[in-house]
BAZAMI-703205 format. One record per residue (C-alpha): residue number from 1; y, z, x. Coordinates in steps of 0.001 Angstrom, whole numbers, plus 500000, padded with zeros to 6 digits. Example, Ala and Ser with C-alpha at 12.3 -4.5 7.8 and 13.67 -1.06 7.14 Angstrom:
BAZAMI-703205
   i     c2     c3     c1
   1 495500 507800 512300
   2 498940 507140 513670
END
This chain:
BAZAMI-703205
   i     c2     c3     c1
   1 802613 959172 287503
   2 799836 957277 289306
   3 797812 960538 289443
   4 797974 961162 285619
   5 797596 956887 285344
   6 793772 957361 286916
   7 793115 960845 285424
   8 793842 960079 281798
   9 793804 956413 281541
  10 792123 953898 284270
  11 789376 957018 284603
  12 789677 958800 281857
  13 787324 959224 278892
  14 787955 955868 277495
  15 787043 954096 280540
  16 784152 956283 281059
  17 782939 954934 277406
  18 782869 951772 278390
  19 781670 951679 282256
  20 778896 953639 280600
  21 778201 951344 277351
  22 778772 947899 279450
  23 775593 949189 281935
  24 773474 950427 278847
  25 773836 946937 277207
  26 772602 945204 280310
  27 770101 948279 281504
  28 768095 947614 277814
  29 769002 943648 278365
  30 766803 943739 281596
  31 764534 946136 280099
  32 765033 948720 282231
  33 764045 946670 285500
  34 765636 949159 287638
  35 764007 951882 287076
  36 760592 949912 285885
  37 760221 946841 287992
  38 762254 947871 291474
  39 758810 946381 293392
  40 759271 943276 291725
  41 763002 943235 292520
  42 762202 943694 295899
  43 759272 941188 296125
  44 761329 938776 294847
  45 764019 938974 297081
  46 764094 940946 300128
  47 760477 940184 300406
  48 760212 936542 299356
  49 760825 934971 302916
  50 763245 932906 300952
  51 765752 931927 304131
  52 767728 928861 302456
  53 770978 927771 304187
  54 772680 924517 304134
  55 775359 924728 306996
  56 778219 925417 304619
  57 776975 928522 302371
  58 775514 932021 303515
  59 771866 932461 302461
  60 770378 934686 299951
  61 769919 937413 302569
  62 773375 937067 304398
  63 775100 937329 300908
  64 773231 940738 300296
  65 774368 941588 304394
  66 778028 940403 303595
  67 778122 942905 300493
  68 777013 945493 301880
  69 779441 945091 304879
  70 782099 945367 301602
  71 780285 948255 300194
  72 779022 950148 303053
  73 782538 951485 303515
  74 783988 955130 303363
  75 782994 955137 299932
  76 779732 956003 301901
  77 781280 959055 303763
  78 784736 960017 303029
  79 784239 958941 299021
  80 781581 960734 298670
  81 782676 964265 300463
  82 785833 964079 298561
  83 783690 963951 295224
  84 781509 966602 295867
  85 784588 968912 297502
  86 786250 968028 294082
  87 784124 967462 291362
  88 781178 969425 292381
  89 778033 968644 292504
  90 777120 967330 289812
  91 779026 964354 290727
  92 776015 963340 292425
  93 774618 963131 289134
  94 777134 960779 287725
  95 777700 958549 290436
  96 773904 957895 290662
  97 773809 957124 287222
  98 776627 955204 287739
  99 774657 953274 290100
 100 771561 953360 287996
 101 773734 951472 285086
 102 775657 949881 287642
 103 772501 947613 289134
 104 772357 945627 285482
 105 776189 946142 285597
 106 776158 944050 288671
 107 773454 941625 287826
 108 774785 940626 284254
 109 778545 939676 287055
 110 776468 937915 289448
 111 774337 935487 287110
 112 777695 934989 285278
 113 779079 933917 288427
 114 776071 931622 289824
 115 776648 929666 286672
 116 780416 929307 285874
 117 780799 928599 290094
 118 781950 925576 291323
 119 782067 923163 294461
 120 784703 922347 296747
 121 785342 918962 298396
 122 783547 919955 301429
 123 780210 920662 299834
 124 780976 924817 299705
 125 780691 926616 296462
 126 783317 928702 294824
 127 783242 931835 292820
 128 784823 934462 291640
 129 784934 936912 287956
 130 788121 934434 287261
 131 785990 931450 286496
 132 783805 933558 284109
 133 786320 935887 282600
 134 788619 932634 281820
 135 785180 931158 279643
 136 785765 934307 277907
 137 788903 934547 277057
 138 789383 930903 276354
 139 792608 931208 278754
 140 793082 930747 282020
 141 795867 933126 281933
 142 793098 935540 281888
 143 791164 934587 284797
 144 794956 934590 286758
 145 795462 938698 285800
 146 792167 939030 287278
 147 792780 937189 290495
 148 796551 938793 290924
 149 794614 942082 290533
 150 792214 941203 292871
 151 794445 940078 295506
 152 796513 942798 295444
 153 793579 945247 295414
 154 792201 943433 298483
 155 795191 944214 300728
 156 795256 948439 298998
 157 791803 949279 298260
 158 789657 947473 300496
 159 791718 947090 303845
 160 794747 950091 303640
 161 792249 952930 302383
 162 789519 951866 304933
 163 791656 951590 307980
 164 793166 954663 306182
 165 790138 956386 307247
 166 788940 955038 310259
 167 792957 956464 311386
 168 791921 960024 310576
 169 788771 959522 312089
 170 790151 958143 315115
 171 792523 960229 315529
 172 790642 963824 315134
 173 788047 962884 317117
 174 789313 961218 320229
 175 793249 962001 319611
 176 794214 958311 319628
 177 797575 957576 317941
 178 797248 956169 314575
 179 799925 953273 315195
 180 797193 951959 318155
 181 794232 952399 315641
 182 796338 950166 313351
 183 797492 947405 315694
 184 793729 947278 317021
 185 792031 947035 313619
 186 794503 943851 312632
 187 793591 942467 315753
 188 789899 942341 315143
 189 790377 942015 311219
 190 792574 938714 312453
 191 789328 937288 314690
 192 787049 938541 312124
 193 788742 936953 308550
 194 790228 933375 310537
 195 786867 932910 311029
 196 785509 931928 307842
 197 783123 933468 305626
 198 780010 932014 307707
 199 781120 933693 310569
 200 781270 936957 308701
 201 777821 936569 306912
 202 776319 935940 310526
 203 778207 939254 312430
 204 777151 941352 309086
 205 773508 940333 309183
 206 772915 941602 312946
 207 775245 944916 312684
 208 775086 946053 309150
 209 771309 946672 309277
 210 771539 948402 312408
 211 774559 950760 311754
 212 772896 951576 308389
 213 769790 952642 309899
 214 771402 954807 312339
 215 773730 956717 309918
 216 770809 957091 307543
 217 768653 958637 310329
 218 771481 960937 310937
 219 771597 962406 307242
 220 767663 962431 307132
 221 767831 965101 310172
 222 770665 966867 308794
 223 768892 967003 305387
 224 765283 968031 307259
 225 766925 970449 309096
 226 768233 972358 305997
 227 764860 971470 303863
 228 765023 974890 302582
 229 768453 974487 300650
 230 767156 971159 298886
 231 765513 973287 295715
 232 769588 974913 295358
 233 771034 972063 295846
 234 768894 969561 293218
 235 769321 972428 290740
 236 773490 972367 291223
 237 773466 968773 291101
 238 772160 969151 287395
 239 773498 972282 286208
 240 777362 971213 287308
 241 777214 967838 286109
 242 776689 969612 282462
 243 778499 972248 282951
 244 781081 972912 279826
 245 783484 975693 281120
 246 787239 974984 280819
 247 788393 972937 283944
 248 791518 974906 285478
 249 794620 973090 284767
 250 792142 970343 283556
 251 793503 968495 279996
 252 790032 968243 278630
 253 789031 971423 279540
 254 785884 970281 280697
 255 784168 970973 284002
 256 781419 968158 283034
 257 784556 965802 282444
 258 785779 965967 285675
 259 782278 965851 287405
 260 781615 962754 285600
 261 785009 961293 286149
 262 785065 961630 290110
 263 781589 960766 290202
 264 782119 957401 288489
 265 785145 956455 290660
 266 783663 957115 293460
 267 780377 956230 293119
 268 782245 952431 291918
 269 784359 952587 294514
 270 781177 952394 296935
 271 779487 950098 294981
 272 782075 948245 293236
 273 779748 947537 289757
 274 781909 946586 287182
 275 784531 945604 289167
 276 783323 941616 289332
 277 784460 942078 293462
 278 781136 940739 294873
 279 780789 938397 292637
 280 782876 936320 295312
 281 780183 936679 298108
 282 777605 936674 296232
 283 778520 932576 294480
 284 778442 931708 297997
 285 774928 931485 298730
 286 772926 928100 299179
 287 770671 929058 296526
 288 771252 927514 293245
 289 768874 930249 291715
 290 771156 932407 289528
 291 768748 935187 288317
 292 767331 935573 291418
 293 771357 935245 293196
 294 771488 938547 290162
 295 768809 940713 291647
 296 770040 940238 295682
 297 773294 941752 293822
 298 771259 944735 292449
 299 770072 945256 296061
 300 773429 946198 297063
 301 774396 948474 294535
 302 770519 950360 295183
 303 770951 950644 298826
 304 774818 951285 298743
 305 775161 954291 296265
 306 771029 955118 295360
 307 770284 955206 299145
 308 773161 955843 301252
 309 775398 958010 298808
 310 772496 959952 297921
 311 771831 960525 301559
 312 775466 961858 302373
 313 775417 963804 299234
 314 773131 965806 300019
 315 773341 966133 303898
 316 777178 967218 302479
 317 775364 970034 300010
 318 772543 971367 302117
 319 774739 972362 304683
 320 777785 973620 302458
 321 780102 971210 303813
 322 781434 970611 300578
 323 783561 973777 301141
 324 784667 973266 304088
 325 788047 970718 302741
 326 788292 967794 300036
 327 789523 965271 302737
 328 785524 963933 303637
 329 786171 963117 306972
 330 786214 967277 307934
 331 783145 967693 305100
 332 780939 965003 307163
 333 781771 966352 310491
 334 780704 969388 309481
 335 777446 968351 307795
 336 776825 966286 311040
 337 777279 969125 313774
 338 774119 970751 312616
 339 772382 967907 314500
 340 774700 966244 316691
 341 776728 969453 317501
 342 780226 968677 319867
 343 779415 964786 319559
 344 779354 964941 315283
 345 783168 964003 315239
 346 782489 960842 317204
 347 779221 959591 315470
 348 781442 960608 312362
 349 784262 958510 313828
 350 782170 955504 314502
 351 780201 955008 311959
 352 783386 955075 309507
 353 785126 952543 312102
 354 782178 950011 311445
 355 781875 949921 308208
 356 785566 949961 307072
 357 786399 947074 309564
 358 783911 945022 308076
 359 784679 946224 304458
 360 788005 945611 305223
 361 787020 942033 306588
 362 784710 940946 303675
 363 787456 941794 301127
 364 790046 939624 302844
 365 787564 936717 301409
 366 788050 938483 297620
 367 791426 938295 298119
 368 791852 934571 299629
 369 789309 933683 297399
 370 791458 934901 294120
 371 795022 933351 295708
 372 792675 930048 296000
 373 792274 929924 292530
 374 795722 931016 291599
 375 797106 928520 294218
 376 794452 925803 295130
 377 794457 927230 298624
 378 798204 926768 299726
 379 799453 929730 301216
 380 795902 931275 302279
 381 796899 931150 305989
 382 800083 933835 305294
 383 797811 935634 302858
 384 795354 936550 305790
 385 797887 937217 308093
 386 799589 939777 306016
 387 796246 941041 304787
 388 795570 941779 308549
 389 799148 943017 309170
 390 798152 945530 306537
 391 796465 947556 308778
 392 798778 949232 310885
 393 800574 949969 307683
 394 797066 951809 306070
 395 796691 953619 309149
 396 799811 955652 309144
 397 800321 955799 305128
 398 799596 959890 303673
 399 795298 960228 302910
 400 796484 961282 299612
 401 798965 958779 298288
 402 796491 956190 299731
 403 793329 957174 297525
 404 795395 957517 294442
 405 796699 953922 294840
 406 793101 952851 295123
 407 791692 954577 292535
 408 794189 952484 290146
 409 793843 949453 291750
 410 789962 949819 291748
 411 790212 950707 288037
 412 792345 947839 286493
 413 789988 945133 288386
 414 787465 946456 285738
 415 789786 946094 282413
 416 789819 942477 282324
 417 785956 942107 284142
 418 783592 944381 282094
 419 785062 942782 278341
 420 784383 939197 280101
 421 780665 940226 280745
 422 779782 941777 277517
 423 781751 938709 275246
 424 778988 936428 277438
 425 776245 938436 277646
 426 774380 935990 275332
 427 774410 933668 278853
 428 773038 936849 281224
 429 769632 935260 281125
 430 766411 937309 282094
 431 765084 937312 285959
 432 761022 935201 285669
 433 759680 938221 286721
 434 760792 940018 283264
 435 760265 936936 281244
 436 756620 937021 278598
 437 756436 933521 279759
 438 756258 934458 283461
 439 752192 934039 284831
 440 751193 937515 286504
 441 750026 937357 289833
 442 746210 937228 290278
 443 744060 939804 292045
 444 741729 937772 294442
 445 737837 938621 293496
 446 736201 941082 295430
END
């Protein structure tokens, strides 16, 4: 039932329709910034030397860092290989687009977010898609689906299915039970989420950039090493994602269908656009600058699914991998012993153990965050503790019952959030770097 729940319904063609027509709206509202203005993006953000922080909120810089530990998940790895194993490759196709959509997607949340936040006793801010999508609706009824959602989708999607697959990981490469892989990870997850956001923001910003760099020097040398392949594997990646042949067994009939369909689930699975998730980390920042708080969310989205997904797509394709199994983990350890040979399983195995702890750890603040606003904070305490007793529970639950559960909890987060957005779009104000009014920089004379 859940199966035919995400395959018809939660990602089916209606869905698709409007994931697709909420990131056109905002892609033509930003005037195509993505694509047109990425330097600016970056200049004004990444590159600003902007490093703000007030003792009690993260920075501009550690709220991009904490996403990115949400984001940087096995969406990255296992997500990915079970697209391409699945839907071909012109999934690739899809879920870039969906990132491509996804970046105004996720700037049209965040400014939404920046303005409708709002401050707790102790000087912190507080935000979260509830506060907007309850200005929407005109009911806070509303913005209480979202957060139930959300807080149930925390403990499935973004702790269960990560330490899901850090178990298999684990497990095939150094043959360590999966119940010890689950006690450990709600050990740390317990350290890591009872110690307040701030805590988190500072462990992501020193290990998120390093881990990333390492994994994405690993698919460069995997992809360099099988340069020759890139020219048949750019040409798939177009030619499947348009491909019109009858799908077997499939109820459209469409190959194309289900390219795009896995591609958009799991490309917004990695990235979480549309979902209004980051919005939480993101309204947490010391910066009171909400277009500019918009484009560090873009950031994420570009270097989670435009940079890294690319990067393990295509490792995945070069080297065939995508026919080795549809479970990712076996698909990446393949792609990987080109380079790293015997030792691929273990840099396989610990690169998905870093990034779905701290995934796992950055949505236990989405989903304390959403029982604060249903409850005013009582009961957080008991929240994290069974968030982080979770764990054991993900690591010895079947692969495939796990990823169908998230794929429906992923999916309903966006049926309340991407109506919110679009009924106040009219408030998604334009970043100064896109506005007429805005002065151009001067060139110095010669």
């Amino acid at each position: 039932m859940i199966q035919w729940l995400n395959d018809n319904i939660i990602w089916g063609p209606p869905m698709l329709v409007i994931y697709l027509l909420t990131g056109v709206i905002f892609t033509v509202k930003l005037r195509f910034s993505q694509l047109t203005n990425l330097k600016g993006i970056f200049r004004s953000t990444l590159f600003s030397g902007e490093k703000s922080d007030d003792g009690k909120n993260l920075s501009p810089l550690q709220t991009l860092t904490s996403a990115l530990a949400t984001t940087l998940g096995t969406g990255n790895i296992v997500a990915v290989g079970a697209a391409v194993a699945i839907g071909g490759a012109g999934a690739v196709f899809w879920m870039l687009l969906s990132a491509f959509l996804g970046m105004a997607t996720c700037y049209a949340e965040n400014v939404l977010g920046m303005k409708y936040r709002k401050v707790r006793p102790d000087g912190s801010y507080f935000g979260g898609a509830f506060h907007y999508i309850t200005a929407a609706f005109g009911t806070d009824k509303a913005g209480k689906l979202y957060a139930v959602l959300c807080a149930v989708a925390a403990i499935g999607m973004g702790n269960m299915t990560q330490i899901n697959a850090m178990s298999n990981a684990l497990n095939s490469a150094f043959s360590v039970p999966k119940p010890i892989i689950g006690a450990v990870a709600a050990i740390i997850l317990a350290i890591l989420i009872f110690g307040g956001v701030r805590l988190f923001g500072k462990v992501t910003e020193k290990l998120i950039p390093v881990i990333s760099a390492v994994y994405v020097l690993g698919c460069v040398a995997v992809i360099f090493m099988n340069v020759t392949s890139l020219p048949t594997v750019f040409l798939r990646i177009v030619t499947e994602a348009f491909d019109f042949r009858a799908a077997a067994g499939g109820i459209f009939g469409s190959v194309m269908l289900r390219s795009m369909s896995w591609g958009f689930r799991r490309g917004i699975f990695s990235n979480e656009a549309g979902l209004g998730s980051t919005v939480m980390l993101n309204t947490a920042t010391s910066s009171n600058d909400s277009e500019k708080q918009g484009m560090w969310a873009m950031l994420q989205v570009f270097f989670d699914t435009i940079v890294m997904c690319t990067l393990t797509a295509l490792a995945l394709l070069a080297t065939g991998a995508d026919k080795v199994a549809t479970d990712g983990v076996s698909n990446a350890v393949y792609a990987f012993s080109a380079v790293f040979g015997d030792f691929s399983s273990a840099f396989v195995a610990i690169a998905i153990t870093i990034f779905a702890i701290t995934t796992a750890a950055g949505w236990s603040v989405y989903g304390s965050s959403s029982l604060e606003y249903l409850t005013g904070g009582k009961g957080k305490k008991l929240y994290l503790l069974l968030f982080a007793l979770a764990a054991p529970i993900g690591a010895t639950m079947d692969l495939e019952t796990v990823w169908q559960l998230c794929d429906l909890l992923n999916g309903i987060m966006a049926v309340p959030n991407l109506p919110a957005i679009l009924i106040l779009s009219s408030q998604v104000t334009l970043p100064q770097i896109l506005r007429r009014d805005f002065p151009k920089r001067q060139r110095k004379p010669t």
